[in-house]
C-alpha positions as CSV (number, residue, x, y, z in Angstrom):
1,X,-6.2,-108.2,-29.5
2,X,-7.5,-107.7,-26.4
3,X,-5.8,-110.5,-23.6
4,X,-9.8,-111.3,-22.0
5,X,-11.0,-112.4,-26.1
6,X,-10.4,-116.2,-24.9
7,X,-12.6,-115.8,-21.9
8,X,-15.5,-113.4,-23.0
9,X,-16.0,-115.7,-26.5
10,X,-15.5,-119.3,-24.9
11,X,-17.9,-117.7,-21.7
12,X,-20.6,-116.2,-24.9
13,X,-20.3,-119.8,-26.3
14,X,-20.9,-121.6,-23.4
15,X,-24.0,-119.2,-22.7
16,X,-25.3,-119.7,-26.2
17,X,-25.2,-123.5,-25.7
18,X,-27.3,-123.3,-22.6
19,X,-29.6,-121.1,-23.9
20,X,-30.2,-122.6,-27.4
21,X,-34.0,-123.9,-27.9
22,X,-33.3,-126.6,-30.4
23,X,-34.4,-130.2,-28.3
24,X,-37.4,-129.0,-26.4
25,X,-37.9,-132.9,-25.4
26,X,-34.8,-132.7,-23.4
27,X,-35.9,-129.7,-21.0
28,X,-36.7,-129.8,-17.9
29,X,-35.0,-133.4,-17.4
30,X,-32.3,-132.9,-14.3
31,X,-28.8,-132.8,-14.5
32,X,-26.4,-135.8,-12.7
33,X,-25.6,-133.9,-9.3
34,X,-22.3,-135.3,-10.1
35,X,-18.8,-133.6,-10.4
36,X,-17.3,-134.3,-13.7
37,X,-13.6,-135.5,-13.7
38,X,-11.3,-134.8,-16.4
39,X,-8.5,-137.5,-17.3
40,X,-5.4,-136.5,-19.3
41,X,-6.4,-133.0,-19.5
42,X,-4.7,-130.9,-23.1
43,X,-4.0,-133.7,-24.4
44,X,-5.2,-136.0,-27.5
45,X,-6.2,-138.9,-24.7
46,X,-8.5,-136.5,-23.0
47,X,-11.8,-137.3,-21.6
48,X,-14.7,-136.2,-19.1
49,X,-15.7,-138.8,-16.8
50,X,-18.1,-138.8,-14.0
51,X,-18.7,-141.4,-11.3
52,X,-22.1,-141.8,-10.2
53,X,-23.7,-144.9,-7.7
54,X,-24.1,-148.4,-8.8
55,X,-27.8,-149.0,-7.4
56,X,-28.9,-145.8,-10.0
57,X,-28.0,-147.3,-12.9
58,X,-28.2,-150.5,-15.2
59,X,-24.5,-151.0,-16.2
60,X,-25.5,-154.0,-19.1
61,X,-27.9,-151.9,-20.1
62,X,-25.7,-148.4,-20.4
63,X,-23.4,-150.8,-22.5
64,X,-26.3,-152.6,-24.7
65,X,-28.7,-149.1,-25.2
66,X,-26.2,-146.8,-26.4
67,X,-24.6,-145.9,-29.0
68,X,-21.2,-146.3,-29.4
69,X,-21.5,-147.5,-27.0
70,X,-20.8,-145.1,-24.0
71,X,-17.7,-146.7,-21.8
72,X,-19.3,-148.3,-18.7
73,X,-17.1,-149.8,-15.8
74,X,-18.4,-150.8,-12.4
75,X,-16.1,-150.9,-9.4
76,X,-16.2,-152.6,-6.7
77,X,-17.0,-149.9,-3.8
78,X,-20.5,-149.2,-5.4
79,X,-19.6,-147.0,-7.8
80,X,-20.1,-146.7,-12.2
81,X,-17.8,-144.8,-14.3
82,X,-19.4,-142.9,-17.3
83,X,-17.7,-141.2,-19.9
84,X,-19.2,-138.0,-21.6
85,X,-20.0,-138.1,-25.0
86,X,-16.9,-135.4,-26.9
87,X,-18.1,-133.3,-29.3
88,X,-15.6,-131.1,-31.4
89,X,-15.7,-128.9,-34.4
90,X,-13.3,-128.1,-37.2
91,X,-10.9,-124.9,-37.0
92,X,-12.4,-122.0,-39.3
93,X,-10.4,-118.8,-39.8
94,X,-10.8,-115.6,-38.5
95,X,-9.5,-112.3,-39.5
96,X,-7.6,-110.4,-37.5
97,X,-10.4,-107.4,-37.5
98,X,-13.4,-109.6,-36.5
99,X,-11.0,-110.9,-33.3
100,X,-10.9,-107.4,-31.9
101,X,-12.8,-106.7,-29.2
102,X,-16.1,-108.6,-27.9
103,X,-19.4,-107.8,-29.2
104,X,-21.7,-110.5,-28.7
105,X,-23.7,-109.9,-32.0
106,X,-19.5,-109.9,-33.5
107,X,-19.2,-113.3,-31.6
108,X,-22.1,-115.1,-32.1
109,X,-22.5,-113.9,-36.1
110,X,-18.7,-115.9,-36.1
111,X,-19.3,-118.9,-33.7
112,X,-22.7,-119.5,-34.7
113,X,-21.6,-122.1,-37.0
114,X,-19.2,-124.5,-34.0
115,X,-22.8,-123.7,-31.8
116,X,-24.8,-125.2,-34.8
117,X,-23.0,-127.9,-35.5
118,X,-22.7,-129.1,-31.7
119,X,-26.1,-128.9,-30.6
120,X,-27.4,-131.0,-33.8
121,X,-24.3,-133.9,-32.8
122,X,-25.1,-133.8,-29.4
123,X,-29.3,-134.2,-29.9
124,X,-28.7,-136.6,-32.2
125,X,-26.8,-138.6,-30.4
126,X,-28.9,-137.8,-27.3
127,X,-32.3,-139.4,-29.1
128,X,-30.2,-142.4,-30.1
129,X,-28.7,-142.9,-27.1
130,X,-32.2,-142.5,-25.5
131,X,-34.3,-145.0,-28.1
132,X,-34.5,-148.9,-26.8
133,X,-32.0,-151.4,-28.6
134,X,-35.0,-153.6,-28.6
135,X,-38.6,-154.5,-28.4
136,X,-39.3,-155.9,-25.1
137,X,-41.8,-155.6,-22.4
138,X,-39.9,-153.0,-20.5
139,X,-39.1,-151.2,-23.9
140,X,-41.9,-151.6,-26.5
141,X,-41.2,-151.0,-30.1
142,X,-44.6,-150.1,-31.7
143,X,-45.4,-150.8,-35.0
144,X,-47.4,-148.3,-37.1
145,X,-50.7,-149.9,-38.6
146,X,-52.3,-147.5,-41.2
147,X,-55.9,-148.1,-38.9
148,X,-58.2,-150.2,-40.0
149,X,-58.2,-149.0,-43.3
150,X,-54.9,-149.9,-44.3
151,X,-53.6,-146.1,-45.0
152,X,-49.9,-145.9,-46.7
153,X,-48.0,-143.2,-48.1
154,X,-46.8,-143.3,-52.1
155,X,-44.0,-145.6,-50.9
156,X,-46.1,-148.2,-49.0
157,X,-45.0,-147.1,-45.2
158,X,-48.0,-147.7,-43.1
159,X,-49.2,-144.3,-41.8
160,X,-49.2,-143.4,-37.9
161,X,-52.7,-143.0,-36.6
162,X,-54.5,-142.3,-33.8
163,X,-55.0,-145.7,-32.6
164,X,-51.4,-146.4,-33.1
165,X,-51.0,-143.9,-29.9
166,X,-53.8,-145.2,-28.2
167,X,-51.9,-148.4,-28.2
168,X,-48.5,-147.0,-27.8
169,X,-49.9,-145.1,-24.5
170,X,-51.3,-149.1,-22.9
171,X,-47.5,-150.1,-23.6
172,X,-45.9,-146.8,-21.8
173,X,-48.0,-145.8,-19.1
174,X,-45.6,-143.2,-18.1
175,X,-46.2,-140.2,-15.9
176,X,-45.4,-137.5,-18.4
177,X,-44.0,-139.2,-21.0
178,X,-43.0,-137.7,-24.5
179,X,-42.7,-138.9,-28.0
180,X,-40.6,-137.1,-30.2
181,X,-42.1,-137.8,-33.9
182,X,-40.5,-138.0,-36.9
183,X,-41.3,-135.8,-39.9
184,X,-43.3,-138.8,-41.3
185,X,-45.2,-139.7,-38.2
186,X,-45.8,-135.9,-37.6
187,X,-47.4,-135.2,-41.3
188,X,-49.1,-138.8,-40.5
189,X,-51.0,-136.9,-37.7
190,X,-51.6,-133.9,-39.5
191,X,-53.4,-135.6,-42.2
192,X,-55.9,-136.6,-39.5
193,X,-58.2,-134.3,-38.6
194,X,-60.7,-135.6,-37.2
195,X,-58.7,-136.5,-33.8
196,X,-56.2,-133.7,-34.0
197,X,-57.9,-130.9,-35.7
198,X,-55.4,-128.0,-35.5
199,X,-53.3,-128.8,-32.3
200,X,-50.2,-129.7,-34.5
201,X,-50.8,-127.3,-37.2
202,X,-50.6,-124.3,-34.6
203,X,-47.9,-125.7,-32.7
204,X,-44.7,-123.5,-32.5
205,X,-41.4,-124.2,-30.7
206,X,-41.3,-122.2,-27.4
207,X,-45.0,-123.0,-26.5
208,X,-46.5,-125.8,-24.5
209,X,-45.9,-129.3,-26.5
210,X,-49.1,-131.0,-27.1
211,X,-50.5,-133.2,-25.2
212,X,-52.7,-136.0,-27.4
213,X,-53.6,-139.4,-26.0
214,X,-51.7,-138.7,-22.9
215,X,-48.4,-137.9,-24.6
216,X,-46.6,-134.7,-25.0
217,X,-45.9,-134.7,-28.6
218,X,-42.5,-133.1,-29.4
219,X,-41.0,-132.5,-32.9
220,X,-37.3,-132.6,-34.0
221,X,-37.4,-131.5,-37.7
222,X,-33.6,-131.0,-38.6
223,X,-32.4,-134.2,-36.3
224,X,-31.7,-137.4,-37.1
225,X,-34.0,-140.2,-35.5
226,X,-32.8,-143.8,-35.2
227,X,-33.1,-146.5,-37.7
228,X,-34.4,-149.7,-36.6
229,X,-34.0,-153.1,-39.0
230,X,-36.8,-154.9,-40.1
231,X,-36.7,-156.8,-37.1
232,X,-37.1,-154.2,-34.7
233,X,-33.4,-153.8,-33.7
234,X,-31.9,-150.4,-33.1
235,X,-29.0,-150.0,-35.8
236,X,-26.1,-148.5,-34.6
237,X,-25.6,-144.7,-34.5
238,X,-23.8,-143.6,-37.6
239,X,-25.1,-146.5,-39.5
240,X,-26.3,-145.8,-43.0
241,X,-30.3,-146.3,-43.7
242,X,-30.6,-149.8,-46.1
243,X,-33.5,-151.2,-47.9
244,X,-36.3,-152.2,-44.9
245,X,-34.8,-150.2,-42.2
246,X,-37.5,-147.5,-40.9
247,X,-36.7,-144.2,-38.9
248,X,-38.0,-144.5,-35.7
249,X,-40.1,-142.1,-33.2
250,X,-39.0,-142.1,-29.6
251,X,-41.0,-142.4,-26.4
252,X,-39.5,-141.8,-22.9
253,X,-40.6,-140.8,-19.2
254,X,-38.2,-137.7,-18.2
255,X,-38.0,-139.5,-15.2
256,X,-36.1,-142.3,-16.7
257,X,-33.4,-140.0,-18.2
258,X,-30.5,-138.7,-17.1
259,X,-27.9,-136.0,-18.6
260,X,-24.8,-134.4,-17.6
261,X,-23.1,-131.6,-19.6
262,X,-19.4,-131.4,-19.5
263,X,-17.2,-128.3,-20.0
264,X,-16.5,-126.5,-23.5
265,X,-13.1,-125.5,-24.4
266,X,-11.7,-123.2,-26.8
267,X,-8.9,-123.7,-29.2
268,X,-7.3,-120.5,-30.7
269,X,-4.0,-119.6,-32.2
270,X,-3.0,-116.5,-33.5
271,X,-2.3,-115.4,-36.9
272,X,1.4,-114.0,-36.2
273,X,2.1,-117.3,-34.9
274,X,0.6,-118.7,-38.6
275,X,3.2,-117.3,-41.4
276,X,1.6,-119.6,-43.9
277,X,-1.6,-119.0,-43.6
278,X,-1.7,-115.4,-42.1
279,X,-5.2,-116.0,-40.2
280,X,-6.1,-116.7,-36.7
281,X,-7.8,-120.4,-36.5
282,X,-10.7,-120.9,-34.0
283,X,-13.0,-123.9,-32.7
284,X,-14.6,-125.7,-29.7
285,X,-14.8,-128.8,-27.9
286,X,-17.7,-130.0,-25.4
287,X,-18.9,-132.5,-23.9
288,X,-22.5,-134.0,-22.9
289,X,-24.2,-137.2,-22.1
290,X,-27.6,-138.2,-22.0
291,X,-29.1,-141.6,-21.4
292,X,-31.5,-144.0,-19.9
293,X,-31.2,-144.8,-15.9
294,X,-32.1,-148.5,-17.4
295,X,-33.6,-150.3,-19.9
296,X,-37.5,-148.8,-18.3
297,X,-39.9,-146.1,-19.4
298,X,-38.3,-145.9,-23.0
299,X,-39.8,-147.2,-26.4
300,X,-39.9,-146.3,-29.8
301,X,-42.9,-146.2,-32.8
302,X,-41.6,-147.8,-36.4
């Protein structure tokens, strides 16, 4: 096995995780000009940590918005400790013939499934962490109406219609702000015609988001969206859907979020060093944060 295969695959991985267009919502919002700190490095305590100033963020609200929710501690020389959100996959095997040497179509045709599975954890944890915990006046939570007309799917759920963003844009009057729709919301629009003609049904990933009653509409088909109760209260990350609960869409300014990506480390052992099993093991670890400045320019349709 060549001795640079750790460095050329974790560096492809690294690239391909950068590169991947699977969130368009999230682009173009600014990394934390932070450094990121690492605390009990190789071992099982590990974490990524960055310290950023006091007067930037909301610390009660970092600790009530997000999801787990993401370890907050203020100190007393103006400063707020944040950890990074770890993401790891489980080892899959490799043969000792697809190890040798470093083709990238070789390496991303085996790592494509750690790449997968990190980028759908970390954007769906990112939209959580994003959506309000509450309605309030600084975070709305919108209810959809069905219009005038009452209009429902087959399973009662008031459909989203135009008037719904009408009202949703009066309540977030954000320079630039996006909602990303769920598939129900999304089909909701689609169904009307009359105010959206065939601006969604043309709309592919890679081109300019939509812009429709001052929003940028974004999709995020394979993700998870928040659930909300039926009182309007974000459930918590994780949490399993229950009669009355209803998947949220999520409206934000990209001026309100922040995001810091952490490093991504490779774990590999050889297969002479694995009598048992004979194989070479292989996965990843990375970690990446993404969250509110405070509890402002962030809302969510129900």
């Amino acid at each position: 096995m060549p001795a640079n295969f750790p460095e050329i695959w974790n560096g492809r991985v690294i690239d391909n995780l950068k590169k991947a267009i699977v969130a368009t919502w999230l682009e173009g919002i600014t990394e934390i000009p932070v450094d990121v700190t690492t605390i009990n490095g190789g071992t099982v305590t590990e974490k990524q940590k960055i310290y950023v100033a006091a007067t930037d963020f909301d610390v009660d609200v970092l600790i009530n918005n997000n999801t787990y929710p993401i370890e907050v501690q203020e100190y007393e020389d103006g400063t707020i400790e944040i950890t990074l959100d770890k993401f790891q996959t489980k080892a899959t095997s490799l043969k000792d013939d697809d190890a040798m040497g470093a083709s990238y179509d070789k390496i991303d045709a085996i790592t494509k499934s750690h790449t997968s599975s990190i980028l759908d954890a970390k954007f769906n944890k990112s939209l959580h962490s994003i959506a309000p915990a509450g309605n309030t006046a600084d975070t709305p939570v919108i209810q959809a109406t069905g219009g005038a007309d009452d209009l429902a799917d087959a399973d009662g759920r008031l459909r989203l219609v135009y008037e719904d963003l009408v009202e949703a844009r009066r309540r977030c009057p954000w320079k630039g702000a996006r909602v990303v729709l769920n598939n129900n919301h999304w089909n909701d629009l689609l169904l009307d015609r009359k105010n959206f003609g065939d601006q969604l049904v043309n709309y592919k990933e890679g081109t300019p988001a939509p812009v429709i009653a001052g929003f940028q509409l974004h999709k995020f088909e394979e993700g998870i969206h928040p659930l909300y109760d039926n009182t309007g209260v974000k459930k918590a990350y994780g949490a399993a859907a229950v009669a009355g609960d209803t998947e949220a869409s999520v409206i934000f300014a990209p001026s309100g979020i922040a995001k810091k990506t952490g490093i991504t480390k490779q774990y590999f052992s050889k297969a002479a060093d694995s009598p048992t099993t004979q194989a070479n093991m292989l996965n990843y670890r990375h970690y990446f944060v993404a969250t509110p400045y405070q509890a402002k320019k962030i809302g969510a349709i129900i």
